[in-house]
C-alpha positions, 0 to 999 in steps of 0.5 A: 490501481497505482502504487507507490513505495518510497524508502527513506525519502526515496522512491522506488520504481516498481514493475507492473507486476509487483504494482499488481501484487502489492495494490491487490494485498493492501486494497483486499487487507483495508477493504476488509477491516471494518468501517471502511468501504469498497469505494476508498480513494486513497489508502496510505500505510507507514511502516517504521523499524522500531530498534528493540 
């Protein structure tokens, strides 16, 4: 698995352990919502910061 972060146009190098970590939460967070299936190829999340 490989993960990749980029922060405001900038990617940030991450070490195997934290590729490890991060794969693993989102991967077993998607896979398990409905509809979607252990055989996913790619999984894209954005998060913004919305100013209140």
């Amino acid at each position: 698995m490989r993960v990749k972060v980029v922060v405001d146009g900038k990617e940030i190098p991450i070490n195997e352990f934290v590729n490890q970590m991060l794969g693993g939460m989102i991967s077993g967070g998607v896979t398990a919502l409905k509809g979607v299936g252990e055989d996913w190829k790619t999984i894209e999340i954005r998060v913004e910061r919305v100013e209140e």
